[in-house]
C-alpha positions as CSV (number, residue, x, y, z in Angstrom):
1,X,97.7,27.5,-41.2
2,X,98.3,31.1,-42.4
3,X,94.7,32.6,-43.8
4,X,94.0,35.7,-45.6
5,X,90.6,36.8,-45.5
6,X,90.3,39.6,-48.1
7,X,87.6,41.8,-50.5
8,X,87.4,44.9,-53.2
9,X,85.3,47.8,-51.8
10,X,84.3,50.2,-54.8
11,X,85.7,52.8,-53.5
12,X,87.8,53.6,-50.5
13,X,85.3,55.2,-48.9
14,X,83.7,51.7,-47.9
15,X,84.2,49.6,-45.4
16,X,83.5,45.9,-46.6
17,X,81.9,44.0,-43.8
18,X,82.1,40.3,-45.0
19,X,85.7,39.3,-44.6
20,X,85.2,40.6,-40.8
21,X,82.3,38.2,-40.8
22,X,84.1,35.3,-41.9
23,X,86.8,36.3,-39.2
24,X,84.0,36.4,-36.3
25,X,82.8,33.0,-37.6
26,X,86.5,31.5,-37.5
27,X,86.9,32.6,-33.7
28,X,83.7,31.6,-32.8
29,X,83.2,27.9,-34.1
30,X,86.5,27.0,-35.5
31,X,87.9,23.9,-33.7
32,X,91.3,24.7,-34.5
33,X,93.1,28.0,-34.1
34,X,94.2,30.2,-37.3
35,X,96.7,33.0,-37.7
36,X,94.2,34.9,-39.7
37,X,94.6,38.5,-41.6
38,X,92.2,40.8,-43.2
39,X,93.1,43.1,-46.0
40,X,91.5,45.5,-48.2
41,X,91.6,47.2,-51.3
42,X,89.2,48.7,-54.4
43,X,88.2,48.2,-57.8
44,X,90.5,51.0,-59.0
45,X,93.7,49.6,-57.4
46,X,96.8,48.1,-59.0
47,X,95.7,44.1,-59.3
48,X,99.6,43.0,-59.3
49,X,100.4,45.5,-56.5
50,X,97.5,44.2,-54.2
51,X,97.9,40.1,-55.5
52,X,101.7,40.8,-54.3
53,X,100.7,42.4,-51.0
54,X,99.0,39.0,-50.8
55,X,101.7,36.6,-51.7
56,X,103.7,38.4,-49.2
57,X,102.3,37.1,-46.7
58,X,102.9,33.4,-47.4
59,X,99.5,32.1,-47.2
60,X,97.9,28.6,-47.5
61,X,94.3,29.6,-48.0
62,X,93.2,33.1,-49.6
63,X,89.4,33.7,-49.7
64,X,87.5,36.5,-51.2
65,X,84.5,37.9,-51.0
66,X,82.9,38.4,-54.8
67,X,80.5,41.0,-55.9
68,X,79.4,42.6,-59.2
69,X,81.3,45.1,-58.7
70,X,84.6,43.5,-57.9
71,X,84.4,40.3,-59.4
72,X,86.3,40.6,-62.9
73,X,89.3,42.6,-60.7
74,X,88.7,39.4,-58.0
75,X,89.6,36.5,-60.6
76,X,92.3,38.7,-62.2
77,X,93.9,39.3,-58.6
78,X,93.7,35.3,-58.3
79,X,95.2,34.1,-61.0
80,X,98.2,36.3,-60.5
81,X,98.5,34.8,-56.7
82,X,98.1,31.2,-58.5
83,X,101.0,31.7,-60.9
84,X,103.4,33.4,-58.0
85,X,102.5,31.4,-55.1
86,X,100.9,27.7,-54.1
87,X,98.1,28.4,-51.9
88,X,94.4,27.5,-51.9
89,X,91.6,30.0,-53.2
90,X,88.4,29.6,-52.2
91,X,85.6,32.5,-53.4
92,X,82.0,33.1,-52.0
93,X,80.0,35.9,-51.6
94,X,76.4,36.0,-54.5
95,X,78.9,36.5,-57.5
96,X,80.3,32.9,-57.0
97,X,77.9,31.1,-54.2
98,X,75.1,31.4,-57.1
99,X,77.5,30.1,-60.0
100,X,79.9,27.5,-58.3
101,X,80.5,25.0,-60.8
102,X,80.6,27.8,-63.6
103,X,83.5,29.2,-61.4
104,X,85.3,25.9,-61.1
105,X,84.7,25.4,-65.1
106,X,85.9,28.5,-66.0
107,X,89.0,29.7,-63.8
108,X,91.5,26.7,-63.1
109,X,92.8,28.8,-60.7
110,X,90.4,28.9,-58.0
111,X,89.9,25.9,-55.8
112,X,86.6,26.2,-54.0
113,X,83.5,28.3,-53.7
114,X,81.2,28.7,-50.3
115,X,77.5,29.2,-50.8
116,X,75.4,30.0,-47.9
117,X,76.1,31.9,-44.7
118,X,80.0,32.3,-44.4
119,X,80.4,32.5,-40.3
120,X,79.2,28.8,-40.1
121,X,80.6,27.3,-43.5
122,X,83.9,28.9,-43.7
123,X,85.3,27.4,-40.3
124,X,84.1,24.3,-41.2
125,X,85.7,24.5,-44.5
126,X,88.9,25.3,-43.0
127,X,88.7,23.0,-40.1
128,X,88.2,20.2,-43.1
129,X,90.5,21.6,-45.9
130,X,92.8,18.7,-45.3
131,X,90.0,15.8,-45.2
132,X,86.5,15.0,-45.7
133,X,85.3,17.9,-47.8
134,X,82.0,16.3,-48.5
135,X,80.9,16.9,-44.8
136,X,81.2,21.1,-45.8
137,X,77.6,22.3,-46.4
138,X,77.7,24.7,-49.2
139,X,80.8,23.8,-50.6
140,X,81.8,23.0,-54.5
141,X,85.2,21.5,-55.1
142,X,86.7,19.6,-57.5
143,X,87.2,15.6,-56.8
144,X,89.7,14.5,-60.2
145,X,87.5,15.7,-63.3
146,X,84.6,16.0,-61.1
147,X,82.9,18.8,-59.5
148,X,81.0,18.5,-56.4
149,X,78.5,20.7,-54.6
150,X,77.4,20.1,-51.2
151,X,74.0,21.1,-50.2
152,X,73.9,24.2,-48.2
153,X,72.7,24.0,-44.2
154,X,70.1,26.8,-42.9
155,X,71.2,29.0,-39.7
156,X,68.8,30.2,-37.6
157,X,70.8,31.5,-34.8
158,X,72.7,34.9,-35.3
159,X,75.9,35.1,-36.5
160,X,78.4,36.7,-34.0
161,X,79.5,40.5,-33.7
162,X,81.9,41.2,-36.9
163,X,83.1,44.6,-35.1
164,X,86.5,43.2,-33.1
165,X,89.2,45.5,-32.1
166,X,91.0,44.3,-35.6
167,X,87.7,45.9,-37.7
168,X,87.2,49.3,-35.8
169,X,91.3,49.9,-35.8
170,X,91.2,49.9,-39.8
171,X,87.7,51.7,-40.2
172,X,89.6,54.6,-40.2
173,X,86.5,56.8,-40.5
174,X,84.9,55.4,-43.7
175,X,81.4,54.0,-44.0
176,X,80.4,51.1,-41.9
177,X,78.1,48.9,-42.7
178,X,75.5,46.9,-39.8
179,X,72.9,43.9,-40.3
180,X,70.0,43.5,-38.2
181,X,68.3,41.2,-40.2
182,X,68.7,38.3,-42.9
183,X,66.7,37.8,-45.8
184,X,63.5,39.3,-47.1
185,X,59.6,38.8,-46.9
186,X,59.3,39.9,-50.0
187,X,60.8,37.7,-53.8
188,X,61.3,40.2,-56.3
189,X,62.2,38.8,-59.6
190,X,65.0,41.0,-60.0
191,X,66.8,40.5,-56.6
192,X,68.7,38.0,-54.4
193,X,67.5,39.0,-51.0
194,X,64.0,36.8,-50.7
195,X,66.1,33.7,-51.9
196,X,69.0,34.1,-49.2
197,X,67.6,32.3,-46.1
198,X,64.4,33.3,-44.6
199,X,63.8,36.3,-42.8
200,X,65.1,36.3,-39.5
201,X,66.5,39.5,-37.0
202,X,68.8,39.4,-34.3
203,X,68.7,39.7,-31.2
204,X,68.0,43.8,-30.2
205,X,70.5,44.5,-27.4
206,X,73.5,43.2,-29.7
207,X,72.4,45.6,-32.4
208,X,71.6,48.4,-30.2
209,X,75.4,47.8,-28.8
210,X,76.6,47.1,-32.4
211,X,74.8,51.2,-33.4
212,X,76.6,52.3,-29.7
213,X,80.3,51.4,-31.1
214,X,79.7,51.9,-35.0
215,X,78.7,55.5,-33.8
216,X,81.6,56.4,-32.0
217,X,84.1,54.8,-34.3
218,X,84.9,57.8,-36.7
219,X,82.9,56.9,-39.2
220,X,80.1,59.9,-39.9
221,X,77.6,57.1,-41.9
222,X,76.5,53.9,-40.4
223,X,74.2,52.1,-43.2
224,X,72.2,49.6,-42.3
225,X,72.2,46.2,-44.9
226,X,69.0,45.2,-44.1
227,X,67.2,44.9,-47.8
228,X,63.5,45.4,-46.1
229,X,64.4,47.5,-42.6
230,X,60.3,48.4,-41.7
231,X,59.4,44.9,-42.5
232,X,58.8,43.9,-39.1
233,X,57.3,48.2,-37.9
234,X,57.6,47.5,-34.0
235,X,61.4,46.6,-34.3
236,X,62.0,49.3,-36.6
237,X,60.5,51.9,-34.4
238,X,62.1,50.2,-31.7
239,X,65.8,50.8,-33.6
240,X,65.1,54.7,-34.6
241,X,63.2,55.5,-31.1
242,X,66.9,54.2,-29.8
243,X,68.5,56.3,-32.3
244,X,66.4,59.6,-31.2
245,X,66.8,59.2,-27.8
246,X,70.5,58.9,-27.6
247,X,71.3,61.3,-30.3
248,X,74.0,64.1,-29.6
249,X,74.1,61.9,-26.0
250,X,76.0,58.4,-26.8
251,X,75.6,58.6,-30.6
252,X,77.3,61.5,-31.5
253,X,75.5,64.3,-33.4
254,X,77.5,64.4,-36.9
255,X,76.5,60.3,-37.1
256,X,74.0,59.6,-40.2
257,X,72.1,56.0,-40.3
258,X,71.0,54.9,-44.0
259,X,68.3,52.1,-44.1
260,X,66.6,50.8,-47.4
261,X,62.7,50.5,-46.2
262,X,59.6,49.6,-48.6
263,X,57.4,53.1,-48.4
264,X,54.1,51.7,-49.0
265,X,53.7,49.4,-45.7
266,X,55.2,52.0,-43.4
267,X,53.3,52.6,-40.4
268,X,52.1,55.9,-39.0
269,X,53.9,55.1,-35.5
270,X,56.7,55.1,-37.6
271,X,56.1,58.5,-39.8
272,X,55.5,59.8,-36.2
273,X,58.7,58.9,-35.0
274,X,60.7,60.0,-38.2
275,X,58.7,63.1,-37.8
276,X,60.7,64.2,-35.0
277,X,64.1,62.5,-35.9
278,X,67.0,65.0,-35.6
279,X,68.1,66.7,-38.7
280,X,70.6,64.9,-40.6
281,X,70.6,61.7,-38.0
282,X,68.7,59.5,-41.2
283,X,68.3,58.9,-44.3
284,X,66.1,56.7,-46.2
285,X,66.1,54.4,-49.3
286,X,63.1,53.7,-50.8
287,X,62.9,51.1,-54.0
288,X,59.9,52.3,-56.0
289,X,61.2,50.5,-59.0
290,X,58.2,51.3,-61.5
291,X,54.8,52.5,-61.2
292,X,53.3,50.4,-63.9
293,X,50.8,48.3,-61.5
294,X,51.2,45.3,-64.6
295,X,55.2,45.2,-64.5
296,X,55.1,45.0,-60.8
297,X,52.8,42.4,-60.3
298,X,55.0,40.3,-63.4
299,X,58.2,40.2,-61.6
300,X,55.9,39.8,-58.3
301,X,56.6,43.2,-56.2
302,X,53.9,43.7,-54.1
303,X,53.3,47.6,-53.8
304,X,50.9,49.6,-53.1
305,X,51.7,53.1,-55.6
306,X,48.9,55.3,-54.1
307,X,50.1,54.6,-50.6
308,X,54.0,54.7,-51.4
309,X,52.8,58.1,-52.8
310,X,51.5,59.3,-49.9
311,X,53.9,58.1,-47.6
312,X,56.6,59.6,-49.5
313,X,55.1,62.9,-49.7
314,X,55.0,62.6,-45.9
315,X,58.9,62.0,-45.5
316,X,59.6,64.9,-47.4
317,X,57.3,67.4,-45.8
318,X,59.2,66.5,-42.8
319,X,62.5,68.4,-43.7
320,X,64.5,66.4,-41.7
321,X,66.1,63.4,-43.4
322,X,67.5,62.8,-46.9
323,X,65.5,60.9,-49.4
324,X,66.3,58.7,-52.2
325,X,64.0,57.1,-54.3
326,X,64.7,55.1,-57.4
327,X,63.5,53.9,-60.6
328,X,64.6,50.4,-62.6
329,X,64.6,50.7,-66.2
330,X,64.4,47.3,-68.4
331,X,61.7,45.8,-66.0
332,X,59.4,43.2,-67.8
333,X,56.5,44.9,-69.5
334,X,57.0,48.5,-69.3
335,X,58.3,50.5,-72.5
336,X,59.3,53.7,-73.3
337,X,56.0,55.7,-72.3
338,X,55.1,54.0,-69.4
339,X,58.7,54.6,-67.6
340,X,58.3,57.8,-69.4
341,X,54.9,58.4,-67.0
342,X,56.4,57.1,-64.3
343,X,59.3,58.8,-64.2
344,X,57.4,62.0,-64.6
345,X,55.6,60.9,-61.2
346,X,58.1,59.8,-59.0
347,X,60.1,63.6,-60.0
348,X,56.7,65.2,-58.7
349,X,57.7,63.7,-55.5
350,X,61.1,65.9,-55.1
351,X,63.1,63.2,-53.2
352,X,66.2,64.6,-52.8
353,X,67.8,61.8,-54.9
354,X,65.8,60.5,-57.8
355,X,68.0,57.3,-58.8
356,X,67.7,55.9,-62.2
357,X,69.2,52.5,-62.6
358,X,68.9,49.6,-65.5
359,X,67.7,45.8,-64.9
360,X,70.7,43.6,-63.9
361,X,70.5,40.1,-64.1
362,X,71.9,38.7,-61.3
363,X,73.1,34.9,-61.1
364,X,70.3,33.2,-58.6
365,X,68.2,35.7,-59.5
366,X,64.2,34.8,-61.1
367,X,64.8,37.3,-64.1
368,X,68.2,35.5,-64.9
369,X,67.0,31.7,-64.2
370,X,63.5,32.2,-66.0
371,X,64.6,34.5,-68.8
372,X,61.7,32.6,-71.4
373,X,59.3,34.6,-68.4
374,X,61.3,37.7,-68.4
375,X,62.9,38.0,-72.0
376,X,65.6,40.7,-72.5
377,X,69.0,41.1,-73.9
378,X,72.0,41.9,-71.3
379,X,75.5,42.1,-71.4
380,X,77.4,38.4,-70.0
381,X,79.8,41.1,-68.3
382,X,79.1,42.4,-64.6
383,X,76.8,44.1,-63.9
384,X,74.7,41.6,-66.5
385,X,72.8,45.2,-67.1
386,X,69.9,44.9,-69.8
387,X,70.7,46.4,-72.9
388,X,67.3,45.8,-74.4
389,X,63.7,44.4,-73.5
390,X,60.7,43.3,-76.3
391,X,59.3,46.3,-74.8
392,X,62.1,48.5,-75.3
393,X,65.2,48.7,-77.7
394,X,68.1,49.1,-77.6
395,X,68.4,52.7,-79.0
396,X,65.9,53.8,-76.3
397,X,67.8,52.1,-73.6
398,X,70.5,54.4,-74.9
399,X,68.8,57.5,-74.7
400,X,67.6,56.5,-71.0
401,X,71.7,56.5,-70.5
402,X,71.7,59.9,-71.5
403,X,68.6,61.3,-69.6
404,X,70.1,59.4,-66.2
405,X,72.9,61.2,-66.9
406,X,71.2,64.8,-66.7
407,X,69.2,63.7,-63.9
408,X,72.0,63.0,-62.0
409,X,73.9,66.3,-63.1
410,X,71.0,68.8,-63.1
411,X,69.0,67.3,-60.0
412,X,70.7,64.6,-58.0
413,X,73.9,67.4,-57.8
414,X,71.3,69.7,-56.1
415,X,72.8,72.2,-58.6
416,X,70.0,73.3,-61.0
417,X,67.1,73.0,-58.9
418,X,65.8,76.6,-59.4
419,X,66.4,76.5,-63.4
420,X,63.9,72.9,-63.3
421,X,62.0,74.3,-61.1
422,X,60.9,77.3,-63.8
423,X,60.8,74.9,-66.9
424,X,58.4,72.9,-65.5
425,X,56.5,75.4,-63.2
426,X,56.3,78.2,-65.3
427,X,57.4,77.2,-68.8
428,X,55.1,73.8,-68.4
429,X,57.9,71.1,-70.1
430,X,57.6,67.7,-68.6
431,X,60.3,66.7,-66.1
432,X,60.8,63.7,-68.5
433,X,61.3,65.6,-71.5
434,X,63.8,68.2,-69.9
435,X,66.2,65.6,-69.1
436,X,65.3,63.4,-71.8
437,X,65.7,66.2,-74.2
438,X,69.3,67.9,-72.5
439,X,71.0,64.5,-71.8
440,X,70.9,63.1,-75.4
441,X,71.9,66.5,-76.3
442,X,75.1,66.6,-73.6
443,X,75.4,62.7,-75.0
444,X,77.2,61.8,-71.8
445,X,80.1,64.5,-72.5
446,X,82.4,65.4,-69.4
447,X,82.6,69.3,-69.4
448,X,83.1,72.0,-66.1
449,X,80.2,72.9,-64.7
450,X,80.3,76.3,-65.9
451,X,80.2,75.2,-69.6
452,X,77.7,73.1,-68.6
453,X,75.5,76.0,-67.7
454,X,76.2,77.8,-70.6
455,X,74.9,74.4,-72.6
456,X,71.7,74.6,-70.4
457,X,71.0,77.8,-71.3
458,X,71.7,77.3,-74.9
459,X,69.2,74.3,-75.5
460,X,66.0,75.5,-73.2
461,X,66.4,79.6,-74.2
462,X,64.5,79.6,-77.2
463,X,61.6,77.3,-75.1
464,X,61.4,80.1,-72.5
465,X,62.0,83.8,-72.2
466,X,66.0,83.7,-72.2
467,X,66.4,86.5,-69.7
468,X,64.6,84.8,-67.0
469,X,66.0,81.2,-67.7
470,X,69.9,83.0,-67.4
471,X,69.0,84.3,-64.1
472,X,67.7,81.6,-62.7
473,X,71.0,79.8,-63.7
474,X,72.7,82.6,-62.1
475,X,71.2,81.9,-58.9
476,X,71.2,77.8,-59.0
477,X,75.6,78.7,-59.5
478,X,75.4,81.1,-56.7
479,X,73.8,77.7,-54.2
480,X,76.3,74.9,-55.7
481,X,79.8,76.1,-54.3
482,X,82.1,79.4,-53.2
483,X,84.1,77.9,-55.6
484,X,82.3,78.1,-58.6
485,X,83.2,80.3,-61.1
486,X,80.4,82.4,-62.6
487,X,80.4,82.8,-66.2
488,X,80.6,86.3,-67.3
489,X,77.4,85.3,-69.8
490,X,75.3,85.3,-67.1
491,X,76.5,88.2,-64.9
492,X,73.9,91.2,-65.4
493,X,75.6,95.1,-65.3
494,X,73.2,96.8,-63.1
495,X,73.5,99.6,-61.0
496,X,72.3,98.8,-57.7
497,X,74.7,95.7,-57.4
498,X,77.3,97.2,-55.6
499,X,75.1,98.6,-53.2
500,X,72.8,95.6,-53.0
501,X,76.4,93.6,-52.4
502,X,77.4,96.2,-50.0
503,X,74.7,95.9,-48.4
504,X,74.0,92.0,-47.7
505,X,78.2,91.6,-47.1
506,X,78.2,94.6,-44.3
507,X,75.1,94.2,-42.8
508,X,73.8,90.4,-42.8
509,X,77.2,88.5,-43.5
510,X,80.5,88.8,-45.1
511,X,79.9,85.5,-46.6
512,X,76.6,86.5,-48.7
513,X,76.6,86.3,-52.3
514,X,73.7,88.3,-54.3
515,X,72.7,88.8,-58.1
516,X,70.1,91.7,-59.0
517,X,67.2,90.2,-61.1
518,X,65.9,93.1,-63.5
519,X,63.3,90.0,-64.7
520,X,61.4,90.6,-61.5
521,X,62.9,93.1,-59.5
522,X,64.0,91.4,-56.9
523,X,67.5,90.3,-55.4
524,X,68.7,86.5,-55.0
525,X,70.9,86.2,-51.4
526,X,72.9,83.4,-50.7
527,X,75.0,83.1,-47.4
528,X,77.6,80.1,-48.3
529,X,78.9,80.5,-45.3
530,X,76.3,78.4,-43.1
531,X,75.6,74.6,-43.8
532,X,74.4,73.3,-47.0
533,X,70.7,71.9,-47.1
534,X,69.6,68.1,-47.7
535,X,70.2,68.8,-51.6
536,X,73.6,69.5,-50.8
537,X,73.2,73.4,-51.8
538,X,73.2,76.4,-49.7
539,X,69.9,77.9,-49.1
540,X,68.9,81.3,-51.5
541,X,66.0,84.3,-50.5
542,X,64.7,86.6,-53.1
543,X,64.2,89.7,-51.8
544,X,61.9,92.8,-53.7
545,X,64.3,95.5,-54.5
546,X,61.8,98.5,-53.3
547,X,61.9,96.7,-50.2
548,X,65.3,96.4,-49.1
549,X,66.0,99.1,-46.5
550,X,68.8,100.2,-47.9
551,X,67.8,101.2,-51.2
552,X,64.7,102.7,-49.7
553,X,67.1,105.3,-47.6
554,X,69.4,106.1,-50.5
């Protein structure tokens, strides 16, 4: 039997990891052997091209992997395979395990949908395709005008190894993707992960092998799937002391692992060890999803804000590791001015990403099964994001659009960090109400980043002294790129520049780029020709002009 195994990443870049499990599972406790292929493709592919690619190679069972984002490009790909070519689909993955029979109802064309944990139920679907499908835990099929569901079974041994020689051959470099861990001790209203099975790891010399060849594959970031990594502290310090110690040794040095922890129950033998983690070998995700303590205990997060705080603080100070926080907008019982506040706090951190997402309500999620307990409005189309709450409508979720939108561009870029930092330092405008205030200005509109400057300068100048605001625009272009082009608005005719240039290119580095300040006297220097920093900007010195040697001597 001929069995294509397949999934849409969201971008190339990705490297799903599900249709590799399902593979593992196969060879592992399939009774009977398969000639088995996995293929990939994304979101923004041709659906006909890749359905053909499919039908091409003459399959009886096609299987899919579905996710919010790939879903709606998912059914479409099927029901081109199901008009060109007889073979059975079957779908799993949260987008259809948590909605079978809505599947089966809705698209004639697919056959079957898997709930539960693919590398056990997917063999055992195949090896009973042909006969007694009531015997496949997890499994909803159609029996005449019927549709039948099959309770799922709970695993608790570990799955085996997806990485074959099949997986690392097409990597090809991109992002790779390992579990340690299923499920979560934690059963957030708004997320999947606590209802999945319960939490269980596996076994530590398989995942310190798994890092081993995941490190030397090609790819330059290996992200690590667990939803909670610190929940158990002496097997996460175990993982990034193992890490550390075979950095630039076995795990090469340009290697960065990703892991999505919970900030307020970290340990301090864990900020010790992060302490001294080499630079650019992590990076950390931490959900801080409000700071209203009344919305979080509503859609039951357990966090402690004053500690998640603190330990955030911590990270940073470190200088060592990029940090991402982020915010959910929509949550139950916080409106405008509380996620206002809390924004306004979590930006006081300086993570080095400040994420603002919007409530989606997932199928098998609280939020979406209980919605008298969590009223709100969302759209029926993936991502089912909110698109207004009793505590805030649907004009302010709009705005929020708009002021993600800056915070992305201004901060998140790393491109205008010098510019924010002298609105809110010295001018005194709340973080909120700069980005607020600029992205329902900009309204979403795409524009080169050199226009987009000039807008910036345009809507804060008459909040600020204008002269000071352009230059420190000047010197937030001069950080983003050698490839920016300056606008001549905010190049400054002085004197000294040629020498100060002359001066910083002959003497320091041939890559330096300056711009005199007559604000404060001083001189910005930029050397683009070393590394960029953890905001993704090169790093900038201001220098006093009576002090420059140069200019003293001439």
């Amino acid at each position: 039997m001929k069995v294509v195994i397949s999934c849409l990443n969201s971008k190339y870049v990705h490297a799903s990891l599900s249709p590799w499990c399902l593979l593992a599972g196969v060879r592992e406790f399939s009774k009977n052997a398969y000639d088995i292929i996995v293929t990939e493709s994304t979101i923004n592919g041709d659906a006909e091209a890749f359905a053909n690619e499919i039908i091409n190679e003459k399959p009886d069972v096609v299987a899919f992997s579905c996710y919010i984002w790939n879903i709606t490009k998912t059914l479409e790909i099927c029901r081109i395979i199901k008009q060109n070519h007889a073979c059975k689909i079957v779908l799993g993955g949260p987008e259809a395990a948590y909605r079978p029979k809505d599947i089966l109802e809705k698209y004639e064309f697919t056959d079957f949908v898997l709930s539960g944990e693919g590398e056990w139920a997917f063999p055992d679907f195949l090896d009973n395709i042909n006969g007694d499908l009531s015997t496949v835990a997890g499994l909803t099929y159609r029996e005449g005008n019927e549709i039948i569901s099959v309770t799922e079974s709970e695993y608790k041994d570990d799955p085996p190894s997806p990485y074959g020689d099949e997986f690392f051959q097409k990597l090809g470099g991109r992002i790779s993707y390992i579990e340690t861990a299923r499920g979560c001790p934690f059963s957030c209203a708004f997320c999947l992960s606590g209802r999945c099975s319960p939490l269980r790891f596996f076994d530590i010399r398989r995942v310190k092998e798994d890092i081993i060849r995941l490190s030397n594959s090609g790819t330059q970031t290996v992200k690590f799937v667990d939803r909670t990594f610190n929940a158990n502290a002496e097997r996460a310090n175990e993982i990034f002391l193992f890490i550390k110690e075979n950095y630039g040794e076995t795990i090469p040095e340009n290697v960065c692992f990703h892991f999505e922890i919970a900030g307020d129950i970290l340990k301090e033998s864990t900020l010790e060890i992060l302490s001294s983690m080499p630079c650019g070998a992590v990076q950390l995700e931490i959900g801080v999803q409000s700071f209203n303590e009344e919305t979080l205990k509503r859609i039951n997060r357990k966090t402690n804000t004053e500690k998640l705080v603190q330990n955030i603080r911590k990270l940073i100070s470190f200088n060592n590791m990029h940090i991402h926080i982020d915010l959910i907008a929509g949550l139950t019982g916080e409106d405008f001015e509380s996620f206002r506040n809390g924004f306004d706090i979590a930006y006081s951190l300086k993570a080095h990403m400040l994420q603002m997402g919007f409530l989606k309500l997932l199928y098998g999620a609280d939020m979406r099964e209980n919605i008298e307990k969590y009223p709100c409005l969302f759209s029926d189309a993936p991502p089912y994001e909110v698109i207004s709450t009793p505590w805030l409508s649907c004009d302010e979720i709009k705005m929020l659009k708009n002021c993600e939108d800056a915070v992305d561009r201004l901060y998140n870029s790393g491109r205008f960090l010098l510019t924010l930092d002298y609105l809110t330092d010295e001018v005194g405008i709340l973080p909120f109400d700069i980005f607020n205030g600029f992205g329902n200005c900009v309204n979403g509109s795409r524009m080169r980043l050199c226009d987009y400057a000039v807008k910036l300068y345009d809507f804060f100048s008459n909040k600020c002294d204008g002269e000071i605001l352009k230059e420190k625009i000047l010197c937030d272009l001069l950080c983003c790129s050698a490839s920016v082009q300056i606008p001549g608005f905010f190049k400054t005719k002085n004197p000294l520049y040629r020498k100060v240039k002359r001066y910083f290119t002959e003497e320091v580095d041939k890559h330096m780029k300056v711009a005199v300040l007559p604000s404060c006297n001083q001189v910005f220097a930029v050397n683009q020709g070393k590394e960029k920093n953890l905001h993704n900007r090169y790093e900038g010195s201001f220098y006093d002009i009576d002090e420059l040697f140069i200019l003293q001597r001439g």
